[in-house]
Every structure is written in structure tokens, then in C-alpha cells.
C-alpha positions as CSV (number, residue, x, y, z in Angstrom):
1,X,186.1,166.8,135.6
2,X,188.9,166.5,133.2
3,X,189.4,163.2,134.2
4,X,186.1,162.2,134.5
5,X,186.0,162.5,130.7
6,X,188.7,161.4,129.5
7,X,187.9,157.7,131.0
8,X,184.6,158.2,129.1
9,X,186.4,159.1,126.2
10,X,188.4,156.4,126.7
11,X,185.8,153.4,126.3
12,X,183.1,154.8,124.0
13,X,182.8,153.6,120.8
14,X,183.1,155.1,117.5
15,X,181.4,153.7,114.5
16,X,183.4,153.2,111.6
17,X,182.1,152.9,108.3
18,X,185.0,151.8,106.4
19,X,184.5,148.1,109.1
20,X,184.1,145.7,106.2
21,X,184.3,143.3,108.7
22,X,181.5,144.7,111.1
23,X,179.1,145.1,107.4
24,X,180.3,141.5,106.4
25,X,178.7,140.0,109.7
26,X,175.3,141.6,109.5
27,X,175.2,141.0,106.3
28,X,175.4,136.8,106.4
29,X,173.0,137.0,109.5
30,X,170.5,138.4,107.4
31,X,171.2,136.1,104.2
32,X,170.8,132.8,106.8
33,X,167.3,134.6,108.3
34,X,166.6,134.5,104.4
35,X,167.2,131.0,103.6
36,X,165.8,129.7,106.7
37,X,162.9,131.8,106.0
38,X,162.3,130.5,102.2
39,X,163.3,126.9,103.0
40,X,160.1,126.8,105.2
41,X,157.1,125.1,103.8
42,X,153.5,126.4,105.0
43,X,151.3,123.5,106.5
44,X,148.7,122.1,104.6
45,X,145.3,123.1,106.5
46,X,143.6,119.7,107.6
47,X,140.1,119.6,106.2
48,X,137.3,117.0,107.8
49,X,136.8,113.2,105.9
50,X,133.8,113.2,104.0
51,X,132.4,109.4,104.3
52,X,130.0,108.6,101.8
53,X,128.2,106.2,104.5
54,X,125.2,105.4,102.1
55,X,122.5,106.0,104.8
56,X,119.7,104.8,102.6
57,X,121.1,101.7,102.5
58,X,121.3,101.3,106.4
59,X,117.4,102.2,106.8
60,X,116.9,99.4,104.0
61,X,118.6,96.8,105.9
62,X,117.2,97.8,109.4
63,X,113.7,97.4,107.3
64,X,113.9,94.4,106.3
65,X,115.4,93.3,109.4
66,X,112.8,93.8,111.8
67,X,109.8,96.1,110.3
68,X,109.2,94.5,107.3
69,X,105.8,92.2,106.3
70,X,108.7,89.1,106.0
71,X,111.6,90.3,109.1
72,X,115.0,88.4,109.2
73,X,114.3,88.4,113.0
74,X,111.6,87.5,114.8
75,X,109.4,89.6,117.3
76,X,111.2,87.8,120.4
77,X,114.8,89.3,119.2
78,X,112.7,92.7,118.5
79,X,111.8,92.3,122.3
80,X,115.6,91.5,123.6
81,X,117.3,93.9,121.2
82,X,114.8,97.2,121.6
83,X,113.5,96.3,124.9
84,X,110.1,96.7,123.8
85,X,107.6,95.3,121.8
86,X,107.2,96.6,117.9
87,X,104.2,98.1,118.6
88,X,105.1,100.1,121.2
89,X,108.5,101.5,119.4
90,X,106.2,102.0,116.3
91,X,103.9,104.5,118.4
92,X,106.6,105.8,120.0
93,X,108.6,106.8,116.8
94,X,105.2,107.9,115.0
95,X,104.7,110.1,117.6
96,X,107.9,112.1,117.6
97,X,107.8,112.0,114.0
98,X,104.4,113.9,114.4
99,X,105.5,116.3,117.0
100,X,109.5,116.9,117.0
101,X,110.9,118.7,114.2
102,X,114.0,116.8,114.5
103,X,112.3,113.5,113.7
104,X,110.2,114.7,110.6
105,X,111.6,113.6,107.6
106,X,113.7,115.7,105.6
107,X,115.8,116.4,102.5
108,X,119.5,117.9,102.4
109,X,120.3,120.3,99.9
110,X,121.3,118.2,97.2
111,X,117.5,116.7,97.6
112,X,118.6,113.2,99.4
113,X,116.7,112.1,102.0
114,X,117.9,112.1,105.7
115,X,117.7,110.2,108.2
116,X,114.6,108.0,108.9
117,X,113.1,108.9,112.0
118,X,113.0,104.8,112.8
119,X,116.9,105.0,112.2
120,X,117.2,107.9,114.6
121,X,115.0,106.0,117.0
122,X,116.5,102.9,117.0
123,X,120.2,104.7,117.4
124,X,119.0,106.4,120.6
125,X,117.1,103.2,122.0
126,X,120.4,101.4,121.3
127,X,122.7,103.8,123.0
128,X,120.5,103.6,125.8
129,X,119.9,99.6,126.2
130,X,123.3,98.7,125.6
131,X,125.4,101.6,127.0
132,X,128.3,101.9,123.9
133,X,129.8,104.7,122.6
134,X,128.0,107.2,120.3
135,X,130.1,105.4,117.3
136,X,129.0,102.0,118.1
137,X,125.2,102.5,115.6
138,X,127.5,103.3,112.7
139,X,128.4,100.2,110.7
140,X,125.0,99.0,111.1
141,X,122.9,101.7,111.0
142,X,125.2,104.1,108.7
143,X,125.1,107.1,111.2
144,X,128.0,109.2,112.4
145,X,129.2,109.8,116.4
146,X,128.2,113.0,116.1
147,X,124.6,112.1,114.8
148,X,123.7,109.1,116.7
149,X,124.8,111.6,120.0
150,X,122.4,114.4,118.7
151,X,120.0,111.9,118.0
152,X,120.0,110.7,121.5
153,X,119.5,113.9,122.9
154,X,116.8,115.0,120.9
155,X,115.0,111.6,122.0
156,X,115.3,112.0,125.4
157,X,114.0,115.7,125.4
158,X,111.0,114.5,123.4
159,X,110.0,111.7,125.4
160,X,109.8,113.8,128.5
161,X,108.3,116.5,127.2
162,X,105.7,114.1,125.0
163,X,105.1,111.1,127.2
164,X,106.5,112.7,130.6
165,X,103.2,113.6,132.3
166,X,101.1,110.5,131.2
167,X,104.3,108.3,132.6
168,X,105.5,110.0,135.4
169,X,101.7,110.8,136.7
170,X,100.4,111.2,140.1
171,X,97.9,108.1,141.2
172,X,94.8,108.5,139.5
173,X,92.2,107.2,141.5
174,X,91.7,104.2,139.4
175,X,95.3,103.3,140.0
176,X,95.1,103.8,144.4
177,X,91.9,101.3,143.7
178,X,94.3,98.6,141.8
179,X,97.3,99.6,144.5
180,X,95.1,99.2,147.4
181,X,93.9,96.2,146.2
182,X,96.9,94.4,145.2
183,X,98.0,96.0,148.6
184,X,95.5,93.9,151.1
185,X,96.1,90.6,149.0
186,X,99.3,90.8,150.3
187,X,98.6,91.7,154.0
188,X,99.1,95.5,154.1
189,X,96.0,97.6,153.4
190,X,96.2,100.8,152.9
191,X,99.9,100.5,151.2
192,X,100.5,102.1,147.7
193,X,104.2,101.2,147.7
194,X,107.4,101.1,148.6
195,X,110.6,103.4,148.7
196,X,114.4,103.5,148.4
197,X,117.1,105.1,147.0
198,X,119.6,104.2,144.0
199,X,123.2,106.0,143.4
200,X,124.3,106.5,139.6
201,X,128.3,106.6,138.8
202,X,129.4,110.0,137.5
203,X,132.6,109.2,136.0
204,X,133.1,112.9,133.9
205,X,132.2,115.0,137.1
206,X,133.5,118.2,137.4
207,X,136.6,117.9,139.5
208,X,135.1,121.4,141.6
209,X,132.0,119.1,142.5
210,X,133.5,115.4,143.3
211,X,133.6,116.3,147.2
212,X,130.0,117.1,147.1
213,X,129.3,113.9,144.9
214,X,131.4,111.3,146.3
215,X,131.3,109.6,149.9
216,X,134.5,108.5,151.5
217,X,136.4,107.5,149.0
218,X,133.9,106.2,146.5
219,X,133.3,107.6,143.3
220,X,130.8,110.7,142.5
221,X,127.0,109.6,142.3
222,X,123.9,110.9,141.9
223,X,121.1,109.4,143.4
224,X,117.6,108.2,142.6
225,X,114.5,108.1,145.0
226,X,111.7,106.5,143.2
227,X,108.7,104.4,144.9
228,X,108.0,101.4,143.2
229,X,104.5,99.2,143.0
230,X,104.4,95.4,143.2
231,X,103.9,95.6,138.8
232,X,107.3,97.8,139.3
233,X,105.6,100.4,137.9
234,X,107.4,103.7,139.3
235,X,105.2,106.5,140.7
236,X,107.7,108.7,141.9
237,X,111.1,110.0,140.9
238,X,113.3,112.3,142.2
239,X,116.9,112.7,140.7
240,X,119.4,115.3,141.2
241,X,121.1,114.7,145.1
242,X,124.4,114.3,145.5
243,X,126.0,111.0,146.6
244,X,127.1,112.2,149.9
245,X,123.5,112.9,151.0
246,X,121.9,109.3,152.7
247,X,118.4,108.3,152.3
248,X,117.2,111.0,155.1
249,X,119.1,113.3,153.8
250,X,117.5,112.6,149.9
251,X,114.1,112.6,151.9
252,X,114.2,115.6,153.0
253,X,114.6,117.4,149.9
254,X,112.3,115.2,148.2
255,X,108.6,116.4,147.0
256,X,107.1,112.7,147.9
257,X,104.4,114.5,150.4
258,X,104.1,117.6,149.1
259,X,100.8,116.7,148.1
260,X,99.8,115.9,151.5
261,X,101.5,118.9,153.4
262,X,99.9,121.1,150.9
263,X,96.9,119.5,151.0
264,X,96.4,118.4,147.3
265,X,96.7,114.9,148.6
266,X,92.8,112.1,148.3
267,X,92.6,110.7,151.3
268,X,92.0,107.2,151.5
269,X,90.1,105.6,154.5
270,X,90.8,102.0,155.0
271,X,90.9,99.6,157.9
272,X,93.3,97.5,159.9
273,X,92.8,95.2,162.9
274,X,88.9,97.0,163.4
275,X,90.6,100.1,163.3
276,X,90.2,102.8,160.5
277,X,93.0,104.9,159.1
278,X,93.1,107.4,156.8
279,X,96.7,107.5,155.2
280,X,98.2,105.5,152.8
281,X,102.1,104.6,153.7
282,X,105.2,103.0,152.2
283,X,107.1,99.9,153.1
284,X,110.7,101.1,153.7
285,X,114.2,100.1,155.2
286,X,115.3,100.7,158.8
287,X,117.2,104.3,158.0
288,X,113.8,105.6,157.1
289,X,112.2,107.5,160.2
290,X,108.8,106.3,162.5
291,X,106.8,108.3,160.4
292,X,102.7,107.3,159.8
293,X,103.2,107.2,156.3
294,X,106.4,104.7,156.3
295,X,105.8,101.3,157.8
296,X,109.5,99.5,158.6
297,X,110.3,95.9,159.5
298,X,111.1,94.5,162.5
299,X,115.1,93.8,163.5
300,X,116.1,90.6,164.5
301,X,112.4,89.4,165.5
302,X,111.5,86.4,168.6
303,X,108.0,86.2,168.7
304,X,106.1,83.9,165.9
305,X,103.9,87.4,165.1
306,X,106.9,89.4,164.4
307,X,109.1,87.2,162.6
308,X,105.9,86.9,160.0
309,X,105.1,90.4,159.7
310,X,109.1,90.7,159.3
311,X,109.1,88.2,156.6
312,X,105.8,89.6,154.7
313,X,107.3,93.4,155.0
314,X,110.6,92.4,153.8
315,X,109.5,90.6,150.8
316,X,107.0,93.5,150.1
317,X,109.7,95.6,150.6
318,X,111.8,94.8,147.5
319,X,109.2,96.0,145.2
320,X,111.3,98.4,144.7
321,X,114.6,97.0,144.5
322,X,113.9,94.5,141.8
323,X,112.3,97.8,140.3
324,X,116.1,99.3,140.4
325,X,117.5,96.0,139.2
326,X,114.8,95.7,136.0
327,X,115.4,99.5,134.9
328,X,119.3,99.1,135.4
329,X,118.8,95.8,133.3
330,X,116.7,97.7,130.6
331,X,119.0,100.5,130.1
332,X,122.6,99.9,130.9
333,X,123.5,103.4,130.1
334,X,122.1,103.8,133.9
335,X,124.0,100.9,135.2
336,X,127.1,101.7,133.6
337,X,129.3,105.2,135.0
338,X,128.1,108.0,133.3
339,X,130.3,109.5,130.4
340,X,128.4,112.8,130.1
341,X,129.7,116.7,131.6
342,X,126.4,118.2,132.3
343,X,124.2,117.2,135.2
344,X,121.5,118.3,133.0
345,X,121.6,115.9,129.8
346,X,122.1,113.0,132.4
347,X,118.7,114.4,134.6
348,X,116.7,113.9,130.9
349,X,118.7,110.1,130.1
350,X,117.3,109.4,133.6
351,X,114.0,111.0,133.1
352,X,113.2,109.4,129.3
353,X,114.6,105.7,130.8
354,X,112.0,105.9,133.8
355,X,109.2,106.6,131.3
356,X,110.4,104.2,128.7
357,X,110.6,101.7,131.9
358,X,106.6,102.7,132.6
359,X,105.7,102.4,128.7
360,X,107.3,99.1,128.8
361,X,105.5,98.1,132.0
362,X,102.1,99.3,131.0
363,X,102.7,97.2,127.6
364,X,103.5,94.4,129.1
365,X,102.0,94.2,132.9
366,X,99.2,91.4,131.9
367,X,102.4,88.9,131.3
368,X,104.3,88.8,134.4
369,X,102.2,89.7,137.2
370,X,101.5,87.3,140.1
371,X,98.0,88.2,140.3
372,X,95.1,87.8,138.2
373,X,93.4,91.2,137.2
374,X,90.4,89.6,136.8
375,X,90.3,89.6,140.4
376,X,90.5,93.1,140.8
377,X,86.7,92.5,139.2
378,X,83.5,91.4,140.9
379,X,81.2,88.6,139.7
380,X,78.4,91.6,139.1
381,X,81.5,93.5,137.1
382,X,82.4,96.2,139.9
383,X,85.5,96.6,141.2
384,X,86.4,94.7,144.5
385,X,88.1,97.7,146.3
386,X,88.4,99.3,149.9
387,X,86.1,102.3,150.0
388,X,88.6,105.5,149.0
389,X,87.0,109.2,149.5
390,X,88.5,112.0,147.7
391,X,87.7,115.2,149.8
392,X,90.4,116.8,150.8
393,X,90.6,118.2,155.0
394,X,93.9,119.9,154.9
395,X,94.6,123.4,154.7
396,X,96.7,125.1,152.2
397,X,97.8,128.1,154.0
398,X,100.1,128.5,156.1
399,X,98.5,126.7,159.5
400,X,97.8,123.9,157.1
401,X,101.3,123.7,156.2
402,X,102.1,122.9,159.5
403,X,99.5,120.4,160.2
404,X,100.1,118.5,157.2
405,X,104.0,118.1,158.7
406,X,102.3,117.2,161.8
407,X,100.5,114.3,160.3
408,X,102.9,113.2,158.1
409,X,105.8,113.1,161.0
410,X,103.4,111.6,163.7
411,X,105.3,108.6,165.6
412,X,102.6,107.4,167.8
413,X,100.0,106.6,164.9
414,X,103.2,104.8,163.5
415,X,103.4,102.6,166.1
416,X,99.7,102.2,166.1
417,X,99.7,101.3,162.5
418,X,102.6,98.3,162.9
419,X,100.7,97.0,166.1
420,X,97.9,96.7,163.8
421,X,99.6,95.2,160.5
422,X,100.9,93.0,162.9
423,X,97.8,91.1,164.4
424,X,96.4,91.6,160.5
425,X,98.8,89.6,159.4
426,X,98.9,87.0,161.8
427,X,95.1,86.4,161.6
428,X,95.7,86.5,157.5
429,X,98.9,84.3,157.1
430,X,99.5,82.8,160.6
431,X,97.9,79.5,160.0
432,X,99.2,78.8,156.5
């Protein structure tokens, strides 16, 4: 034990307070923790530019540019620039002006006006037709990245919610009268139009979700079923499926016969080859199944009958594509990869750009179709149309359910149908 101590006693320490040098040391440690801390300056805290970007004086010059009684340009740069005609972006920008808060006109605090709801317009139609940045708008039309992107959104929401059902309607039964009609001038009665898919580039997607968005080794989509008339008008839209689903896969999520299954569907008698048929159909691809309410082409046809109903189906066909091509042409936001993070704000760009597409159509349908509408009219002022009856047969419980799947999915009145669009159009085209 003695020893034990005596080591202990041996290397312990003993402070001495009489170490000047121990106190000297301490002492210039904490004089160069002094001057260190004195010499430091504190940052200055960065505070955000204020531009003065005289926003009066953009709304004068887009004025006088286009909307006054004596425009710089003329209506046909209007026409290339907005993608419209005046008239319709004037009723379009009245009416959210009417109905949005956002685009009523308004004063800031210090009593200036704000933004002109044709300026806020404009910046969202521009952002859409020409696919730029949010900052692009500014030199011309005086407004800020952040503005012209709130601006877009707000535009978007209010065309959907404003012009969304009008736009994005059901056939009414005047419009299965014009479809039908249009329909057996080209050889297929009974069709109301055809169907395909479209993939849109999702460059910002979530790097969680790119292996449920992207196929091989592609980048992440989403894709687009829409059916498309022959006046590209677009009756049916359905967004949201990821790029690695095909077009069976889209079609089988898709609402397109919900309104038959459920029973909500007119039914529309017309005839083909003698034979009567109560089901209107679309032209489609060769993924698309033998269903009676698709009618496909023909692969590699020999006989004279089939290589015409080929050709016919097959130029029918890309009502739809050109469609795709037009609205991708209109809007190049669409065309271009998208930029945004939420799968939500691009559902509402997709949604306002198919109704703006259908606006634009309705506006200008009289100028670029190949048929005359005046033949859609009698000599006695009726309309020359296949007889169309609106009672409804199905079901809507539960048996129903299943016999509307039933008819929908049926592969021998398929076949039936093609047999008879083929001798159709042979006695209609075959000796031209």
C-alpha cells in the first residue's frame, strides 16, 4: 500500500500559483481569442432588388400593339403569336376578369394599378405557346418570373374550372348527328372517332417515381389518351398514366366506356352492308384489342377489298394523330420536357391546353375543314343524318355492369362489323 502511493504521489500534479509562466500562456490565448474576435466584421444581410419595371408602360405598349382601334400588327400576327383569334382571347380574358379574383383589376397600396388582366393573359398564353422560361414575358410585358409563373397557374385553374365542362363535354346529340354524318361520307357509319395514345417528357420527376415513369431506358412520361374527330376536335381525355403502362394498359384504366358499362351511354342504331348495329366504335391501331366498339385495319392486305378498307381505315385513323401533332404545335410547353415538380400543376397545363385546343377549334372549324357543312343540311332545311335513338337498355346495377362489359368486349360482333365495313366500302369506293 505504501508503495502504491507513493508512485501516485510521485506523478500527480501540484498547482503552483507563483507559475508566471503557466498565467503568462493563458493569458496571450485569451488576448488572441480577443483580437480575432473584434477583428471580425458581421455580414451585411442581403435584402431583394426592388426593380422599378414601369408595368403601366408594358400594358401601353401591348395596347397599342395589338388591341388598339389602329394595332402595330395585324390580326394575322395576332393569330401566329396568341394562337387564337382576338376575339376569342378578348372573351376569354373578359371572362376570367368577371369571374377570378386574381384577374380583376386591382390597386397596390400606394394606389397604382396592377397588372392588367390582358397582361396576365397574354403572359400565361405566351408561356404556353412558346414553351420559355417564366422570365422570358419580362422585357416586353414588364412582369417578373415570379408573376408571370403565378399568373400561369391561376390561368390554367380558371380555364378548367370556367370553360372545362363546355370544352371537354360528352357528345351532345347534335354533335353524334355531325360525327355520324361526317362518319358515313367517309365510309364508316356508325364511327364517332378515333383513339391513341401520346407520352409527355417529365424532365423534373421525382427520382422515387422515374422507374414507374420511364420505359427501358427512356426518359419519364406521362401519357395522354384522347379520341380525336376528323375537325380534330378532342372528345376525350384522359392524363395521368405512367409511361411504362402501353396503350392496353392506359385502356384499361381509362373511363372511355364508362358510359356504356354503366349504362348512361345513347344508343345509336345505324346500318352497314343491310345489317343494323347499335354501337358506335373507334378507328384504332393494331395493339388495340377485337373489341365491338374498336374497328382496326388490316396487316399486310392481298385481296383488292382489303387493301381499300386498309387504306380508308388507316387514313381515317390519323384523325387523331394529326390531332396530337396540331395541339403539340399550339402549345409547345406540351411538346417540350416538362420543367414542373408536381404531377398536379402539369394535369391542369394539360387540361387548360386541350380546352384552349377545342376553343380554338370551335372558332375556327368553318376554315379548314374538308367538308361543306352545308351538307350536313337538307334542301327542305333538316338535317341529313342516320336515325339515332336515345333510350337507354342497359342496366345500372350490378348485372348490368356485367353485361355492359359483355357488349363492349364482344369479339364476334367485331368481326361481323369489319366483314361488313369491308363490303361497304368496296361497294362505296371500289369503282373510283
Amino acid at each position: 500500500m505504501a508503495s502504491s502511493s507513493n508512485n501516485f504521489n510521485k506523478f500527480h500534479y501540484h498547482y503552483d500559483p507563483n507559475n508566471d509562466s503557466m498565467n503568462q500562456f493563458f493569458q496571450e490565448q485569451y488576448n488572441n481569442q480577443f483580437e480575432a474576435a473584434e477583428e471580425q466584421i458581421p455580414e451585411e444581410k442581403t435584402t431583394r432588388t426592388h426593380i422599378d419595371r414601369q408595368r403601366e408602360e408594358g400594358h401601353e405598349r401591348l395596347w397599342n400593339d395589338y388591341f388598339s382601334d389602329n394595332p402595330t400588327y395585324t390580326t394575322k400576327q395576332f393569330r401566329r403569336r396568341f394562337r387564337m383569334n382576338k376575339s376569342l382571347f378578348l372573351r376569354i380574358v373578359n371572362r376570367l376578369s368577371e369571374e377570378v379574383p386574381y384577374f380583376k383589376p386591382k390597386k397596390d397600396a400606394t394606389f397604382r394599378n396592377g397588372f392588367s388582366p390582358i397582361q396576365q393573359c397574354t403572359a400565361a398564353i405566351r408561356l404556353l405557346a412558346y414553351g420559355l422560361g417564366a422570365d422570358s414575358v419580362d422585357e416586353y410585358l414588364r412582369m417578373s418570373e415570379s408573376t408571370s409563373r403565378k399568373c400561369l397557374e391561376h390561368f390554367v385553374v380558371g380555364i378548367v374550372d370556367l370553360f372545362g365542362a363546355e370544352y371537354l363535354r360528352r357528345p351532345t346529340q347534335a354533335d353524334l348527328q355531325r360525327l355520324l354524318f361526317y362518319g358515313e361520307l367517309r365510309g364508316f357509319p356508325g364511327m364517332v372517332g378515333s383513339i391513341d395514345c401520346m407520352h409527355w417528357k417529365w424532365k423534373n420527376c421525382p427520382t422515387a417515381w422515374k422507374g414507374m415513369y420511364s420505359r427501358g431506358t427512356s426518359k419519364p412520361t406521362i401519357v395522354l389518351e384522347a379520341v380525336a374527330s376528323q375537325d380534330l376536335w378532342i372528345w376525350h381525355a384522359f392524363f395521368g398514366a405512367p409511361g411504362t403502362c402501353n396503350d392496353l394498359n392506359v385502356l384499361d384504366q381509362s373511363p372511355v366506356f364508362n358510359d356504356i358499362i354503366y349504362g348512361r351511354a345513347p344508343e345509336v342504331t345505324y346500318y352497314v352492308n343491310g345489317n343494323e348495329y347499335n354501337l358506335a366504335y373507334y378507328l384504332t391501331d393494331g395493339i388495340y384489342p377485337e373489341w365491338a366498339t374498336f374497328v382496326k385495319s388490316i396487316p399486310q392486305p392481298q385481296h383488292p377489298k382489303h387493301r381499300l378498307f386498309a387504306e380508308k381505315q388507316e387514313g381515317a385513323r390519323k384523325d387523331v394523330e394529326r390531332a396530337f401533332g396540331v395541339l403539340q404545335s399550339r402549345f409547345a410547353m406540351i411538346k417540350n420536357p416538362s420543367l414542373l415538380w408536381s404531377k398536379g400543376k402539369i394535369a391542369y397545363i394539360m387540361r387548360a391546353c386541350l380546352i384552349l385546343h377545342n376553343m380554338i377549334v370551335e372558332d375556327e372549324r368553318d376554315s379548314y375543314t374538308l367538308y361543306d357543312a352545308h351538307e350536313f343540311q337538307q334542301e327542305d332545311g333538316t338535317r341529313n343524318i342516320p336515325d339515332l335513338s336515345f333510350s337507354v337498355n342497359m342496366s345500372t346495377n350490378l348485372e348490368g355492369l356485367g353485361d355492359g362489359h359483355t357488349i363492349v368486349r364482344d369479339r364476334q360482333a367485331h368481326q361481323k362489323l369489319k366483314e361488313d365495313l369491308i363490303e361497304h366500302i368496296w361497294n362505296k369506293f371500289g369503282n373510283m
